[in-house]
N, CA and C atoms as an extended XYZ file, in Angstrom:
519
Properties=species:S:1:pos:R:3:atomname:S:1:resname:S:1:resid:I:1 pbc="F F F"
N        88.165       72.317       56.276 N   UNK     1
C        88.877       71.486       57.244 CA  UNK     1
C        88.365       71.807       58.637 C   UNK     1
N        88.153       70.946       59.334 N   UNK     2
C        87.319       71.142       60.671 CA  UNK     2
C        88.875       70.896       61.656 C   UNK     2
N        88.690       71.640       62.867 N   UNK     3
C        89.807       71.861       63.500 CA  UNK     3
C        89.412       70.609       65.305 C   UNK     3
N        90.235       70.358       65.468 N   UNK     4
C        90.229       69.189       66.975 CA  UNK     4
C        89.977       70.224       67.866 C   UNK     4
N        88.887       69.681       68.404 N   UNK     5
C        88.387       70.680       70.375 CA  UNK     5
C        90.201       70.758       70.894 C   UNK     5
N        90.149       71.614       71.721 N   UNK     6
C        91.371       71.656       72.840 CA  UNK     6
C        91.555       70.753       73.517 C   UNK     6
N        90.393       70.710       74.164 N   UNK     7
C        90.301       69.245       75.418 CA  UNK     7
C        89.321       68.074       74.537 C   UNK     7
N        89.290       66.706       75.412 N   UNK     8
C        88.484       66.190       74.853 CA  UNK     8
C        87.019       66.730       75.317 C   UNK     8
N        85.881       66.110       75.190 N   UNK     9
C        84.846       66.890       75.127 CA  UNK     9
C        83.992       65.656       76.302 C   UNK     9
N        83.377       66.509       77.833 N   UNK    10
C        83.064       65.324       78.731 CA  UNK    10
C        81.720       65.302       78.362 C   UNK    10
N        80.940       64.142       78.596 N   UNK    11
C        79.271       63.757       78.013 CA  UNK    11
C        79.348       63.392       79.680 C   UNK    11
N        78.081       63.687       80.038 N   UNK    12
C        77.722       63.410       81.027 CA  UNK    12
C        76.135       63.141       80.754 C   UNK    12
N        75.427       62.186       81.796 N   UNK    13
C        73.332       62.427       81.711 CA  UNK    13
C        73.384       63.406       82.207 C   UNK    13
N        72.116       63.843       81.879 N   UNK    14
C        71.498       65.489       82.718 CA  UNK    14
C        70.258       64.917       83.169 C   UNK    14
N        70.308       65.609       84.241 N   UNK    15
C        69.318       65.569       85.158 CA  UNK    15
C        68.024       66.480       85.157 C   UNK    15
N        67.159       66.524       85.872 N   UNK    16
C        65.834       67.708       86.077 CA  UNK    16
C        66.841       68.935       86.127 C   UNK    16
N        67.392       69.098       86.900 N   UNK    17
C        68.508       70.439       87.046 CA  UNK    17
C        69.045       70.749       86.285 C   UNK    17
N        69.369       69.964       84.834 N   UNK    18
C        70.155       70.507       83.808 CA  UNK    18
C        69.194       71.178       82.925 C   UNK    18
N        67.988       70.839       83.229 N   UNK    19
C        66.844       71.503       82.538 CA  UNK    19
C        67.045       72.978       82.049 C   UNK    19
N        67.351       73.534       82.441 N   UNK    20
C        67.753       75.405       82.317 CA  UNK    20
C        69.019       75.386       81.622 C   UNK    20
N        70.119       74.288       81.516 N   UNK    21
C        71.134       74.249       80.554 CA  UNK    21
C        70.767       73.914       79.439 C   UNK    21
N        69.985       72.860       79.411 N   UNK    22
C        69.433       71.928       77.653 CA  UNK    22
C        68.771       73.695       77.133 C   UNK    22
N        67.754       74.265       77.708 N   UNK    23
C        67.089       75.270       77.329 CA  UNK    23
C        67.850       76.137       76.502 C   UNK    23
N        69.030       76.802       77.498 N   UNK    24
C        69.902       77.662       76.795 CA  UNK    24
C        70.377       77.423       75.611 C   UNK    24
N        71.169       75.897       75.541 N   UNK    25
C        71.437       75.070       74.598 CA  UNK    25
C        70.716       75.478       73.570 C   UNK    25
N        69.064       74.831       73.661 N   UNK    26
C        68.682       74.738       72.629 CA  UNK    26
C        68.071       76.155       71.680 C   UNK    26
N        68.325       77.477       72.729 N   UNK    27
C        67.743       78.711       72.135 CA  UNK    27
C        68.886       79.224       71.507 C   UNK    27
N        70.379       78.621       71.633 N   UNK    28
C        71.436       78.447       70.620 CA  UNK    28
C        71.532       78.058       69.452 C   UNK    28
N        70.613       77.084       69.756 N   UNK    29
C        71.347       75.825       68.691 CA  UNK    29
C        69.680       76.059       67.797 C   UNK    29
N        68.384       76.294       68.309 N   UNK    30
C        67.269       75.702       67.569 CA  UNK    30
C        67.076       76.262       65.688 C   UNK    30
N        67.146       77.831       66.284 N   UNK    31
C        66.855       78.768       65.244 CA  UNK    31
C        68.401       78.683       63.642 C   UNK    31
N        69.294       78.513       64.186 N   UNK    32
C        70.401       78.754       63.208 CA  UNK    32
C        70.153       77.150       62.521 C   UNK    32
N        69.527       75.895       63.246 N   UNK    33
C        69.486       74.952       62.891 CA  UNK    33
C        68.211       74.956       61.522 C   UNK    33
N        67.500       75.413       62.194 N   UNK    34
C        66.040       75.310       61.107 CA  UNK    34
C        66.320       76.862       60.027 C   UNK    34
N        66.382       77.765       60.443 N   UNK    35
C        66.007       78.703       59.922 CA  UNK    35
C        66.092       79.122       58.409 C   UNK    35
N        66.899       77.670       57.630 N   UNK    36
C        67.136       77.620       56.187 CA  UNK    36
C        66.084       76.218       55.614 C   UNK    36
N        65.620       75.480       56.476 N   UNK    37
C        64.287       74.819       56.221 CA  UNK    37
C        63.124       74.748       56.260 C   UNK    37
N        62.991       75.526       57.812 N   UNK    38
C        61.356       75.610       57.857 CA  UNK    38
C        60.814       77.315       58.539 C   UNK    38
N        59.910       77.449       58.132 N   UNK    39
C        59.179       78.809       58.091 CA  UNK    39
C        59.704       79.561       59.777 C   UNK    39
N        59.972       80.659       59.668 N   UNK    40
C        60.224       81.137       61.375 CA  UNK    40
C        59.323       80.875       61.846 C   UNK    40
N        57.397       80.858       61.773 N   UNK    41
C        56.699       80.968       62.576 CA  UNK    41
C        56.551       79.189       63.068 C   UNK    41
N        57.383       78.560       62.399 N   UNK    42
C        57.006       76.850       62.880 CA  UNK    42
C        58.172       76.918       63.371 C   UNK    42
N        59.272       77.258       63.314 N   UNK    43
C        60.652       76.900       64.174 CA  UNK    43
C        59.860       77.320       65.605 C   UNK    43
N        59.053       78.816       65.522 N   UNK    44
C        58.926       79.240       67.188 CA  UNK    44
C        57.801       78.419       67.205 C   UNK    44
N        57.096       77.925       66.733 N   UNK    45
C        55.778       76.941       67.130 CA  UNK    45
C        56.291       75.732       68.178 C   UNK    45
N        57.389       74.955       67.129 N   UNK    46
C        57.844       73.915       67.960 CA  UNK    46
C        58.922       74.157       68.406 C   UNK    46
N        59.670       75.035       69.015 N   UNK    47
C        60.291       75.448       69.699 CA  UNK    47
C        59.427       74.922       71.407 C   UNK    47
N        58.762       76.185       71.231 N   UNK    48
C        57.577       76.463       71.871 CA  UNK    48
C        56.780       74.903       72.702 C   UNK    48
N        56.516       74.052       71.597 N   UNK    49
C        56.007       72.766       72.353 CA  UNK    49
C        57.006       71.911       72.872 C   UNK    49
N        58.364       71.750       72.484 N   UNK    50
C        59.216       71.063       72.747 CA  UNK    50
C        60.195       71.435       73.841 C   UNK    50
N        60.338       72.624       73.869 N   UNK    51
C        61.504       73.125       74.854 CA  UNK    51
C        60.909       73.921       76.217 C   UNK    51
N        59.972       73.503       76.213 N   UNK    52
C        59.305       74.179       77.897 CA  UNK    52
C        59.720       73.692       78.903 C   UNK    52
N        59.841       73.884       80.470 N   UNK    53
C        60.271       72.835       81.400 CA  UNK    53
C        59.556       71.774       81.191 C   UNK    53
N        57.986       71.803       81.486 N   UNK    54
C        57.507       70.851       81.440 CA  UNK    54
C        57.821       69.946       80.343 C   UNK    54
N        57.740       70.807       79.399 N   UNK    55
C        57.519       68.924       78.240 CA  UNK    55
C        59.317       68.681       78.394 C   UNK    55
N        59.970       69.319       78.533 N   UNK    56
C        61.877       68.567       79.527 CA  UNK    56
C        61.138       67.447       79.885 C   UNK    56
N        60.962       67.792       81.293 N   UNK    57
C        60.411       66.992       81.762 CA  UNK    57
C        59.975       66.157       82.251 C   UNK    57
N        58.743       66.407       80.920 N   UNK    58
C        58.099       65.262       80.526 CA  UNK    58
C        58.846       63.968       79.955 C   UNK    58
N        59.397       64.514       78.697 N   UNK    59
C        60.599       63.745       77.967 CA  UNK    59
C        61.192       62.566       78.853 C   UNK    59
N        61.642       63.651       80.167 N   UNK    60
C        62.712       62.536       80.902 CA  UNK    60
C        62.201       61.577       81.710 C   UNK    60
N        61.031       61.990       82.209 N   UNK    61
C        60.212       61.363       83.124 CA  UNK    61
C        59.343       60.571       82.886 C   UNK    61
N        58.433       60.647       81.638 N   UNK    62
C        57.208       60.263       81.077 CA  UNK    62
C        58.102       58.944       80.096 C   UNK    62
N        58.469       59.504       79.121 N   UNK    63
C        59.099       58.892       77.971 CA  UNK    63
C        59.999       58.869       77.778 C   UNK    63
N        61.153       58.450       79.204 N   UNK    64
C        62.301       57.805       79.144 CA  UNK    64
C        63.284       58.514       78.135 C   UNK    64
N        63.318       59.656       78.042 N   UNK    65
C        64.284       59.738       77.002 CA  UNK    65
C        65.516       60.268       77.758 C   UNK    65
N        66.772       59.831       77.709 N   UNK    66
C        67.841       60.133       78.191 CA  UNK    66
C        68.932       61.641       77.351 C   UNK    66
N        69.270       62.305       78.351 N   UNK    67
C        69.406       63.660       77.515 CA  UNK    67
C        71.648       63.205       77.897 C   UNK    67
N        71.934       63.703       76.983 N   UNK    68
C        73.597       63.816       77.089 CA  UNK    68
C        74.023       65.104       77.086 C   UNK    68
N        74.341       66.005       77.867 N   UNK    69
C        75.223       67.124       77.917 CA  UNK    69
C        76.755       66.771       77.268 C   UNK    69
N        76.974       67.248       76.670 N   UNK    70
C        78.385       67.933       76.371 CA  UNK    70
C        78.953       68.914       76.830 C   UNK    70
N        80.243       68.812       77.555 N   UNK    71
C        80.772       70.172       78.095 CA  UNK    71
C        82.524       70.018       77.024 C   UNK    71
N        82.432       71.334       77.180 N   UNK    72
C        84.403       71.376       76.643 CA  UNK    72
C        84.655       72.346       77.320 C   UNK    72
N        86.393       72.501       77.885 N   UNK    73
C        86.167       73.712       78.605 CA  UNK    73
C        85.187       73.586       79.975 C   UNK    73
N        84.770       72.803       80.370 N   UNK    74
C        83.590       73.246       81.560 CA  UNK    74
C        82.443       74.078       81.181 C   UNK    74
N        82.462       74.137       79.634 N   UNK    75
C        81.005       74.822       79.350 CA  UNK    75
C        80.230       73.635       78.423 C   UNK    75
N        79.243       74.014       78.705 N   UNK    76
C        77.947       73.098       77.854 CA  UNK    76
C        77.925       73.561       76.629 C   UNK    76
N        78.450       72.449       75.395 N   UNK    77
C        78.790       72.940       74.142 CA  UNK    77
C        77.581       72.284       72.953 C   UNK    77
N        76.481       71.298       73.692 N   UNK    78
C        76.152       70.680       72.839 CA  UNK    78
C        75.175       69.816       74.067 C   UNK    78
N        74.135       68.800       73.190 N   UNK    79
C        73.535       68.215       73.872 CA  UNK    79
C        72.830       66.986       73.158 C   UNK    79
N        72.614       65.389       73.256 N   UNK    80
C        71.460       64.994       72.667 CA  UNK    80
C        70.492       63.938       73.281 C   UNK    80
N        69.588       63.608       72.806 N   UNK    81
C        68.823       62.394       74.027 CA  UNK    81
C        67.985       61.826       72.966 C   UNK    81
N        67.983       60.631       73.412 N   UNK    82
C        67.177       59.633       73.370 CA  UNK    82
C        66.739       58.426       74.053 C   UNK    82
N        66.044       57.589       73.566 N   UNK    83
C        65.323       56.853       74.220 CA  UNK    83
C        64.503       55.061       73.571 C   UNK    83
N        64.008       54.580       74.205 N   UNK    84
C        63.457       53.361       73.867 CA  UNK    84
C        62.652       53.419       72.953 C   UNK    84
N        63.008       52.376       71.511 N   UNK    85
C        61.832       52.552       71.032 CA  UNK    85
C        61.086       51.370       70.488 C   UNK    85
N        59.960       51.436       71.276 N   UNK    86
C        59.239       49.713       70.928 CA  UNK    86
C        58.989       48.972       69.814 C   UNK    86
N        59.474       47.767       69.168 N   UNK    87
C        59.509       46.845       68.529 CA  UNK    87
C        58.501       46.095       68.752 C   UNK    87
N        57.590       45.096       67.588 N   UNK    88
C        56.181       43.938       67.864 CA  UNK    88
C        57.299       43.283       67.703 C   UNK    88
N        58.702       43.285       67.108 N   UNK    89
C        58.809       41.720       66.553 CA  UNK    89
C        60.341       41.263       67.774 C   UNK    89
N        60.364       41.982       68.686 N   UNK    90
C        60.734       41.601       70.149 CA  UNK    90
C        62.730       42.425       70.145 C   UNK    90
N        63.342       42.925       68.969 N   UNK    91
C        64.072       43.443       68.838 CA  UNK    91
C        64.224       44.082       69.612 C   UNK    91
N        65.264       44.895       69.931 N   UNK    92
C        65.489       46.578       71.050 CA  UNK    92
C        66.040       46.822       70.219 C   UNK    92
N        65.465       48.329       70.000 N   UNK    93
C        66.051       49.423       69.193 CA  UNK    93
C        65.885       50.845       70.239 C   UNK    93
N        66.355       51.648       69.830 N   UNK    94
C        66.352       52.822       70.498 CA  UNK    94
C        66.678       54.275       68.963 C   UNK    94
N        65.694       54.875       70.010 N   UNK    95
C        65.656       56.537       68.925 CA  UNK    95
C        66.412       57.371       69.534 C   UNK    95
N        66.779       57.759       67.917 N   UNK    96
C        67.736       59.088       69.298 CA  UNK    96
C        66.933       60.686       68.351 C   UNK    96
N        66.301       61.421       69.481 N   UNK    97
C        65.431       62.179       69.549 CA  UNK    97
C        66.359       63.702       69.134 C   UNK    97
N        66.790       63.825       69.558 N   UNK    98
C        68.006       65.255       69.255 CA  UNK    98
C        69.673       64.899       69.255 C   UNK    98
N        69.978       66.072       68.925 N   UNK    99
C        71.173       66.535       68.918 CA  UNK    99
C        71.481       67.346       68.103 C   UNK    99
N        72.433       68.377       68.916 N   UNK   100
C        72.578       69.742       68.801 CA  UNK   100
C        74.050       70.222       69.544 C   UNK   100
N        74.982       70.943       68.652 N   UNK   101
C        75.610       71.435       68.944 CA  UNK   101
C        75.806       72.834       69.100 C   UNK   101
N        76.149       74.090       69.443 N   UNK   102
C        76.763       75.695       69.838 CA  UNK   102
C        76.805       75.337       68.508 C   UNK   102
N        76.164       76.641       67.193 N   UNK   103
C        77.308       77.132       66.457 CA  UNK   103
C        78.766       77.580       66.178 C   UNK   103
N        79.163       78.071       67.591 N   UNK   104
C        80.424       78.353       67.693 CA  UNK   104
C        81.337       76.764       67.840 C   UNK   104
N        80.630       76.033       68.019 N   UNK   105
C        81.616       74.421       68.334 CA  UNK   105
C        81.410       73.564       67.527 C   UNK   105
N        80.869       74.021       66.204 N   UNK   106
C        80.406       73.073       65.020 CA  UNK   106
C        81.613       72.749       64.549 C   UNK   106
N        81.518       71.770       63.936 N   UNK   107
C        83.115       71.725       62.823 CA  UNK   107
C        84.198       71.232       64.041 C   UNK   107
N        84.245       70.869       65.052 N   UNK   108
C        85.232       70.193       65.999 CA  UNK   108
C        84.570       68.911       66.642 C   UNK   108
N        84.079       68.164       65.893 N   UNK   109
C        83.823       67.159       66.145 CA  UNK   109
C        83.204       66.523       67.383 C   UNK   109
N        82.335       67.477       68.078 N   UNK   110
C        81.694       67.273       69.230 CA  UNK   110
C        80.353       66.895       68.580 C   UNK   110
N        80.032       66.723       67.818 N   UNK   111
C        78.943       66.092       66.791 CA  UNK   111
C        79.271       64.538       66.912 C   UNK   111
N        80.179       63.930       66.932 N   UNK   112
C        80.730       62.719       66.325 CA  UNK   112
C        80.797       62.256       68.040 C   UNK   112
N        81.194       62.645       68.815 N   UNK   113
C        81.447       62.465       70.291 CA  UNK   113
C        79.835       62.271       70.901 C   UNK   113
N        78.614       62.503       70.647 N   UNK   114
C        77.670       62.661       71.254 CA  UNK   114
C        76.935       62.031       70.894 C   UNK   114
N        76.971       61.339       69.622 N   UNK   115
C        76.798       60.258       68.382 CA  UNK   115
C        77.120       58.930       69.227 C   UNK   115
N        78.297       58.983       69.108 N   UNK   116
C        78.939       57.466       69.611 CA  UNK   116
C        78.910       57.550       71.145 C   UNK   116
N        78.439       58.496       72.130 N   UNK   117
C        77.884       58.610       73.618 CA  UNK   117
C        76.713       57.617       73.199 C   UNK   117
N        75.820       58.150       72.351 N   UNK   118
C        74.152       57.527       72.428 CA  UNK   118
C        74.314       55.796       71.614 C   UNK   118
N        75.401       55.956       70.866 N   UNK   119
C        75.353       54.538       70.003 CA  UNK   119
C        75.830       53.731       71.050 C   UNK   119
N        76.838       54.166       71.813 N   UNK   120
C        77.471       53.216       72.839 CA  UNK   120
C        76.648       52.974       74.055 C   UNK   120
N        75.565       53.801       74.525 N   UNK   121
C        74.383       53.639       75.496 CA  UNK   121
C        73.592       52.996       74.790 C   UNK   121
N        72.759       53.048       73.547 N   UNK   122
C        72.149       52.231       73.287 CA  UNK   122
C        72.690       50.797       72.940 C   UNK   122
N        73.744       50.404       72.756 N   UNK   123
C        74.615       48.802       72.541 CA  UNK   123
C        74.558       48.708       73.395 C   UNK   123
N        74.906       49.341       74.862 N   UNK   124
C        75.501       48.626       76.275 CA  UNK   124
C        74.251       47.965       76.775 C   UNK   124
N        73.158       48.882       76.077 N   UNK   125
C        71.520       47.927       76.831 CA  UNK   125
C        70.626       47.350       75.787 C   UNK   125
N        71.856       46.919       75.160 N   UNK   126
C        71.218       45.741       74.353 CA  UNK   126
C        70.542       45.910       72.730 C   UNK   126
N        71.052       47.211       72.222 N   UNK   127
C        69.695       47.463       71.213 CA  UNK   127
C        70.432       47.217       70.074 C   UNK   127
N        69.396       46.563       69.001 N   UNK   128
C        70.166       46.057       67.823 CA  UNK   128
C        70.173       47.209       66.890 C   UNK   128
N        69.363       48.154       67.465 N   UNK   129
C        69.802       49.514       65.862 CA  UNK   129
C        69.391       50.508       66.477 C   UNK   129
N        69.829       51.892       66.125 N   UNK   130
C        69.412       53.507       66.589 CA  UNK   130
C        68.861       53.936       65.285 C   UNK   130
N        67.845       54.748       65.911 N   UNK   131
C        67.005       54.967       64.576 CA  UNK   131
C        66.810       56.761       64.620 C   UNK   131
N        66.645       57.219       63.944 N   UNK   132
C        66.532       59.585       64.246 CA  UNK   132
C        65.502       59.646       63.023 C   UNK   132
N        65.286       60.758       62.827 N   UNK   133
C        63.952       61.058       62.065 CA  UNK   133
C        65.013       62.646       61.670 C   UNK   133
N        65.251       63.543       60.595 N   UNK   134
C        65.866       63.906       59.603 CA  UNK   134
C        65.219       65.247       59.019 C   UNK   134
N        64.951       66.048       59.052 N   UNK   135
C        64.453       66.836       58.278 CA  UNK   135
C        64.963       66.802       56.357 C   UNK   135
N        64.222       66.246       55.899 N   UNK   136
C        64.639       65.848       54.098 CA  UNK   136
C        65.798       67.295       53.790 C   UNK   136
N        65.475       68.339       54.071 N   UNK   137
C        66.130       69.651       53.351 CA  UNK   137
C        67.250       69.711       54.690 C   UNK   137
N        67.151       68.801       55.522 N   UNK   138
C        68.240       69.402       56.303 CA  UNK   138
C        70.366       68.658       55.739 C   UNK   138
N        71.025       69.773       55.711 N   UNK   139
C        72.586       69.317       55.234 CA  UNK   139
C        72.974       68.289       56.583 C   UNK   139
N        72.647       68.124       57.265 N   UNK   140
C        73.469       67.052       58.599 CA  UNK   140
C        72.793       65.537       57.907 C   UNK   140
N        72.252       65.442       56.482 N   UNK   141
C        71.766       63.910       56.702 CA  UNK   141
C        72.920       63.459       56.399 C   UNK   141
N        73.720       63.767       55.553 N   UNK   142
C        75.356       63.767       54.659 CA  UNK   142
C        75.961       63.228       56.251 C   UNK   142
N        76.022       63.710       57.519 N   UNK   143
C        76.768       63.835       58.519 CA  UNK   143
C        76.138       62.595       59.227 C   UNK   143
N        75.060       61.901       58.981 N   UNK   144
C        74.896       60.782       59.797 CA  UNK   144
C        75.034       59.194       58.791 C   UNK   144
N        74.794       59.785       57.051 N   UNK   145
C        74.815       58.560       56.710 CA  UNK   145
C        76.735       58.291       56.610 C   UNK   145
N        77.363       59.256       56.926 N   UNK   146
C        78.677       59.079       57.150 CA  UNK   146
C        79.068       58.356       58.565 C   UNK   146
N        78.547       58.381       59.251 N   UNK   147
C        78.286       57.437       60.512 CA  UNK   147
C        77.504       56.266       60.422 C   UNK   147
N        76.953       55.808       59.158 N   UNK   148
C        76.337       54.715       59.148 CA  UNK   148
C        75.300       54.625       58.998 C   UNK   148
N        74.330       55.734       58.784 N   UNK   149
C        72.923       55.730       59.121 CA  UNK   149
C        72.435       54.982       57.563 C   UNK   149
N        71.609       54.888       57.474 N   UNK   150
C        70.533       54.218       56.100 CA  UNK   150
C        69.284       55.248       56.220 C   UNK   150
N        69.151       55.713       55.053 N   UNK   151
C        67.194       55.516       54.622 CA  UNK   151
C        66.585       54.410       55.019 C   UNK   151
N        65.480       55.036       55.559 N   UNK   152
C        64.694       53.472       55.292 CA  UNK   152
C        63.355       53.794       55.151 C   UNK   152
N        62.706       55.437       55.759 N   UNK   153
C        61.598       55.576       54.603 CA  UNK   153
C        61.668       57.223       54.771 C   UNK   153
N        60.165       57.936       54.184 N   UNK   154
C        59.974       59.406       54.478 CA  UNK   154
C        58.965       59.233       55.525 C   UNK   154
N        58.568       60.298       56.258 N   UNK   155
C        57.646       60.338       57.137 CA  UNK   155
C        57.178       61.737       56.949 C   UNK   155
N        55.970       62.134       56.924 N   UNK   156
C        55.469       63.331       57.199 CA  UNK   156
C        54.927       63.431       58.679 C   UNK   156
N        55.053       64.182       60.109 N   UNK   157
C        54.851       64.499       60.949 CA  UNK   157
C        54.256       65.732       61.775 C   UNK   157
N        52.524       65.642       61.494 N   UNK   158
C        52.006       66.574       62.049 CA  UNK   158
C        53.113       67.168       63.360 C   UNK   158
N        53.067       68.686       63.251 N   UNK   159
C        52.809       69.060       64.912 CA  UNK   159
C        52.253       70.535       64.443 C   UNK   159
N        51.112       70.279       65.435 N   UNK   160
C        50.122       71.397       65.718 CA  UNK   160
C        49.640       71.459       64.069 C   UNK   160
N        49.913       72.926       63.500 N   UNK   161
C        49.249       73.130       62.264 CA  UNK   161
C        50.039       73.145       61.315 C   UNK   161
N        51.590       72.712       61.300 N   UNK   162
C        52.701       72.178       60.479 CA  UNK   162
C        53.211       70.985       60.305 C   UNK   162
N        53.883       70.768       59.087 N   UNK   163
C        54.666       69.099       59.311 CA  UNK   163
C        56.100       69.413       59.307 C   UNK   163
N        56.512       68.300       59.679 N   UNK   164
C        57.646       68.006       59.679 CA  UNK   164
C        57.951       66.690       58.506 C   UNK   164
N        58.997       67.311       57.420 N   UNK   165
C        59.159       66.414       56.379 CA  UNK   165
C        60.346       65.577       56.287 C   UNK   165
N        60.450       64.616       57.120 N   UNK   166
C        61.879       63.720       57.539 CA  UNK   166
C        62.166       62.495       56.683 C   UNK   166
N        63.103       62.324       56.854 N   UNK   167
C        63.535       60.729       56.666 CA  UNK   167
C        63.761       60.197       57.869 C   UNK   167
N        63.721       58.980       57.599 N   UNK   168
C        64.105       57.974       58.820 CA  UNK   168
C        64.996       57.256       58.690 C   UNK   168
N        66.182       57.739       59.392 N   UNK   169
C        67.558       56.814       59.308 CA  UNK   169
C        67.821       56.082       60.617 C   UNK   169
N        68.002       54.553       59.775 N   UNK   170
C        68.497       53.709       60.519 CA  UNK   170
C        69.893       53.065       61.132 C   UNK   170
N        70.428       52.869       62.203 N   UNK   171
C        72.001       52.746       62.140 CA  UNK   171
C        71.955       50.777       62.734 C   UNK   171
N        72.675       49.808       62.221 N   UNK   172
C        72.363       48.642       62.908 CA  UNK   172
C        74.036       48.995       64.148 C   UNK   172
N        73.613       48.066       65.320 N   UNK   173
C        74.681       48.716       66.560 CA  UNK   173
C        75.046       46.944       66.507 C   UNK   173
């Protein structure tokens, strides 16, 4: 049985400045997330390429991806972002690139709050579906096709000298 946050839980965008919060965040959240799927030396590989200031960033600056803080309490409990993702056949869709909660704030539904932050940003600008990419061995796919998500294929995803073995779930908004 998962227990209700105290307060509700505020989502706010983050900015270049929240950059050093997402970080913390994610040296919380990265390792307890992977560390029952993929090898330690590829969790710190892409750790490593993904969570630097620069490629932040980059992310926010380069490739539009919009990051959501979560606070409860006035502390940063969680975080996720995404962004545009281009269609040939003239649709708007949007990806949503992360999300991550504190181990300590799992199971209170600040998962479900940061979800429907990005589903409700991506509807307000128009997009007909949100799409995430899955790690196959990861237990949270149970937690999004309960929100609606679909299969819709596998993907294998070089990075550096590892893959990443996902599904691709689709949500229509």
């Amino acid at each position: 049985m998962t227990s209700a946050p105290a307060a509700l839980p505020r989502i706010v965008a983050a900015t270049l400045q929240d950059i050093p919060t997402i970080m913390r965040l994610a040296e919380a959240t990265w390792e307890p997330t992977y560390r029952f799927i993929i090898s330690r030396e590829q969790i710190e590989y892409m750790y490593r390429v993904i969570y630097t200031p620069a490629s932040l960033k980059r992310q926010m600056q380069e490739q539009h991806h919009t990051f959501l803080l979560a606070y409860l309490d006035d502390e940063p409990a969680g975080y996720a972002s995404f962004g545009p993702l281009p269609q040939e056949d003239g649709t708007i869709a949007f990806k949503m690139h992360k999300i991550y909660v504190l181990p300590t704030r799992q199971g209170q539904g600040l998962g479900l709050y940061l979800i429907e932050a990005v589903e409700n940003a991506a509807r307000t600008a128009g997009g007909n579906f949100l799409e995430l990419n899955v790690n196959r061995y990861n237990p949270a796919i149970s937690f999004y096709e309960r929100r609606g998500f679909v299969r819709q294929r596998e993907e294998d995803i070089p990075i550096g000298p590892y893959f990443m073995n996902d599904y691709v779930l689709r949500k229509e908004l």
